[in-house]
C-alpha positions, 0 to 999 in steps of 0.5 A: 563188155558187160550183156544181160539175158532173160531166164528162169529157174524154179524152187519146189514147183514156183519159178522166178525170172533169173538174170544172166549177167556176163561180163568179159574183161582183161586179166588173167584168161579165165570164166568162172560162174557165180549166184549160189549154183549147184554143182550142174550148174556150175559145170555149165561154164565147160560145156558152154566154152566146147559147145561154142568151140564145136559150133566155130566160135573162138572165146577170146583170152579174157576173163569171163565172169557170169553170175545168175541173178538173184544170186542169194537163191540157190539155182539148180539144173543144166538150164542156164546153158544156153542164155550164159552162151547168148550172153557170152556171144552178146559180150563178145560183140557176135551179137547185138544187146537189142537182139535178146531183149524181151526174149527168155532163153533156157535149155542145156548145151550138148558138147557139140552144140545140141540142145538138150531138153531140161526140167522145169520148163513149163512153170518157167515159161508161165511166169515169164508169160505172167510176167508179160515177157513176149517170146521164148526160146527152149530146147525142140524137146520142150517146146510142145509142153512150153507151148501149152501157155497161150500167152507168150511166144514160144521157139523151139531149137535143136541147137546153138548155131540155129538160135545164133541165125534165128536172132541175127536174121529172123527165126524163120530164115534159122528155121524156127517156127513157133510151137503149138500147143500139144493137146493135153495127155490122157495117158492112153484110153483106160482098157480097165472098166468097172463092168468087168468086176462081178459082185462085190456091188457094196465095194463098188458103192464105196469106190464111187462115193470115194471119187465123187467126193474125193475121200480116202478109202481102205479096203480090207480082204483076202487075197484074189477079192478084187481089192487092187482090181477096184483100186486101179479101175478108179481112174475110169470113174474120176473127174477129168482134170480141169485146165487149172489144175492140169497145169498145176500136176503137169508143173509138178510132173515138168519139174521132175522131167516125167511129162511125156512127150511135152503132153500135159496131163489130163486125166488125174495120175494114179501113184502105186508105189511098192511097200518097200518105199522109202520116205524120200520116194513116197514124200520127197527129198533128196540133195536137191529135193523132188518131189515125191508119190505124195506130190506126183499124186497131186489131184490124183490117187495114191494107192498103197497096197498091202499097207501093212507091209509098209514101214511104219515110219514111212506111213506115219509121213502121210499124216502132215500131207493128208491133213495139210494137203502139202509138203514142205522138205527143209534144207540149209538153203532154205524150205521148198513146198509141195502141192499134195492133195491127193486120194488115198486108197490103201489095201489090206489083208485081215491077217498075216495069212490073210484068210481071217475070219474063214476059221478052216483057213485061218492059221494066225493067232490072235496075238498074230492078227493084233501085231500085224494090224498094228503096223497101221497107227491109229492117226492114219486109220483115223485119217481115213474116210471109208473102211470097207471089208472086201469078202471073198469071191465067189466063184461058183456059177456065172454072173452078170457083167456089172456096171460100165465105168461110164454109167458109174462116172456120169453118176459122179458127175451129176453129183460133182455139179451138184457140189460145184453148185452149192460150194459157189465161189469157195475154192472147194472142189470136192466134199473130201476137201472141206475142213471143219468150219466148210463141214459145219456149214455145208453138211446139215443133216435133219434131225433123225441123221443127226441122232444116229450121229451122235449114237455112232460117235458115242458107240464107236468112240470116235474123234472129232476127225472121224465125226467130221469125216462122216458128215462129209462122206453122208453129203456125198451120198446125197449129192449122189442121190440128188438131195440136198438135205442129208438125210437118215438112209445117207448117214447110215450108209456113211456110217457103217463105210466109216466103222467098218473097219472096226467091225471087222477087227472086233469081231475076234480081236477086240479093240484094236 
């Protein structure tokens, strides 16, 4: 007898509706799964014919054959479990074809009969809900994130013999009761604020014009000048995330198995990788590609500290997700893109002992200085928004507590508002995320910010990139201060974020 059943399996963060078609005939006792599977998939028939043992159901001596269709994608992942078994038990004549229709199955089968929780299941069930199918049964585990999607029916079941009840009486009498969205993860209330940093006021201003239009920051200083403790306080000043794009980072972070609790994210994630990543980790890849920092830092911030300990190579990976904003990973069965719009903030020491300029603690030579700047290529300065020196603390006497990332944050969003406005139905979010032709179009500075522009660019030689990157970061200093035309004050501000880096280097190595 020959049975169908609904799933889904994605590629990259993109899901697609997968039919499991099983059919049981005579000949030589056997069950064999086939539609392009990875290994785990595959091992689905071992713990389906022991599951259902365990559960007291007898497979008949017959030949067993389950394909995954379209079977010329490659499917991955412990998923397919429990809709091969239902579909088993359909061919089996336990039970009925009418009962499974309009229904998409999915979970991983434990040895014993429990469902297990499995990845992916939030971009699945979305397109099963696009699709307009009317109902859904997952793992218990995954419920609450499956829930999120209003759509479409969702039951969670914490093993096989509760499905089997649930589609042959009703899933009340089995004890399945529809999920309920669970309230989208803010990750717990962020203790660290802005008001607990004294000083450092133009670090700061660098900090919320960096948020409000989503520009890369680098901030360079000695070590204890409060670089990371700024860096790791931003998320207290961005943007919540909007319904849209929460489902866009929590599809990514369901795919890799890391939403918690089936809570949906809320607030914009904050990556810190340590400088001994590889390029796997911090883009993405492996057998079965996932992805990486760049992607889990999706509409969030991906803060690098000590970028110059990095491997070069590793860095120079950054170049085609910070300007195209996505990922691609090429394997033999085929290429799987990842989203990667992200904040970079990237850490520095001026030099290797990192006390330069301060001369009575310096103790890097030139050449020194040089070679350790040279760890960061010049593509990926050039990619950089603001460059900002961060100066020593000073710790002699008391000073005020500073601004409350609350204050700093209902600044941002005036400005945001002010951007969302003038962007209308484009798409653009934040002035970081414009490209060339959006700049020309939304950042006209009047005639005295244009000169100053133009001497900059001559002054400091900059690429096209970079002249660019300055219009963007002056129209965010506007919308900061309420204005619509960019003006004077706006672009020196923006100006001297964008070479400060280089004012700094050159003031005892040279170019660099």
């Amino acid at each position: 007898m020959f049975s169908t059943i609904l799933s889904g399996a994605f590629y990259g963060i993109d899901s697609y509706l997968v039919q499991v078609e099983v059919d049981v005939a005579q000949g030589l006792p056997c069950m064999e799964m086939i539609g392009c599977l990875s290994r785990e998939a595959g091992e689905a028939k071992q713990r389906i014919r022991v599951a259902l043992k365990n559960t007291g159901i007898k497979i008949p001596p017959a030949r067993i054959t389950i394909n995954l269709s379209p079977a010329d994608r490659h499917k991955s992942g412990t998923a397919f479990d429990l809709p091969a078994a239902i579909g088993l038990l359909v061919s089996m004549g336990v039970l009925k074809t009418e009962w499974t229709e309009g229904i998409l199955f999915a979970g991983e089968l434990g040895l014993n009969g429990e469902l297990k929780g499995v990845k992916g299941i939030l971009p699945v069930v979305k397109t099963a809900a696009e699709t307009g199918v009317p109902a859904c049964i997952v793992p218990k585990e995954n419920s609450g994130e499956a829930a999120v999607i209003s759509a479409i029916k969702v039951y969670g079941a914490t093993h096989i013999s509760q499905v089997i009840l649930a589609l042959q009486k009703s899933p009340e009498e089995a004890g399945l009761e529809l999920a309920k969205g669970r309230k989208r993860d803010e990750g717990g209330k962020t203790e660290a604020d802005f008001s607990e940093i004294a000083g450092q006021e133009t670090v700061k201003r660098a900090a919320e014009i960096a948020a409000a239009g989503f520009h890369h920051m680098l901030l360079i200083g000695p070590p204890g000048s409060g670089k990371t403790m700024i860096a790791r306080r931003l998320p207290s000043i961005l943007p919540s995330l909007s319904e849209e794009e929460s489902l866009e980072v929590s599809a990514i972070y369901s795919v890799c198995g890391r939403l918690k609790e089936g809570h949906i994210l809320e607030k914009r994630p904050f990556l810190a990788p340590h400088h001994t990543a590889t390029g796997a980790s911090l883009i993405g890849g492996g057998r079965v590609p996932m992805p990486g920092a760049v992607s889990l830092a999706h509409r969030g911030v991906l803060f690098l500290d000590e970028l110059p300990e990095f491997n070069r190579n590793v860095l120079d990976m950054l170049r085609q997700p910070l300007e195209d904003k996505r990922v691609q990973i090429a394997r033999t069965y085929g290429t799987i893109e990842y989203p990667s719009d992200f904040m970079l903030i990237g850490a520095m020491n001026p030099c290797p002992c990192g006390h330069y300029p301060d001369e009575r603690r310096c103790v890097c030579s030139e050449n020194d200085i040089r070679k350790y700047v040279g760890r960061i290529s010049g593509p990926i300065l050039d990619r950089i928004d603001l460059c900002v020196e961060v100066p020593a603390m000073d710790i002699s006497g008391e000073k005020k507590r500073g601004e409350s990332s609350a204050l700093i944050r209902e600044r941002i969003m005036r400005a945001r508002r002010m951007a969302q406005k003038r962007f209308g139905q484009t798409g653009i979010r934040f002035n970081g995320e414009m490209n060339g032709v959006e700049t020309q179009r939304f950042c006209i500075p009047d005639r005295e910010a244009n000169k100053q522009l133009q001497q900059a660019v001559k002054a400091f030689s900059l690429s096209f990139r970079a002249y660019h990157k300055i219009l963007r970061t002056a129209r965010t200093i506007a919308d900061l201060a309420g204005e619509e035309k960019i003006g004077a004050g706006h672009m020196n501000e923006a100006i001297y974020y964008r070479t400060g880096a280089a004012s700094y280097w050159q003031r005892g190595v040279g170019d660099v």
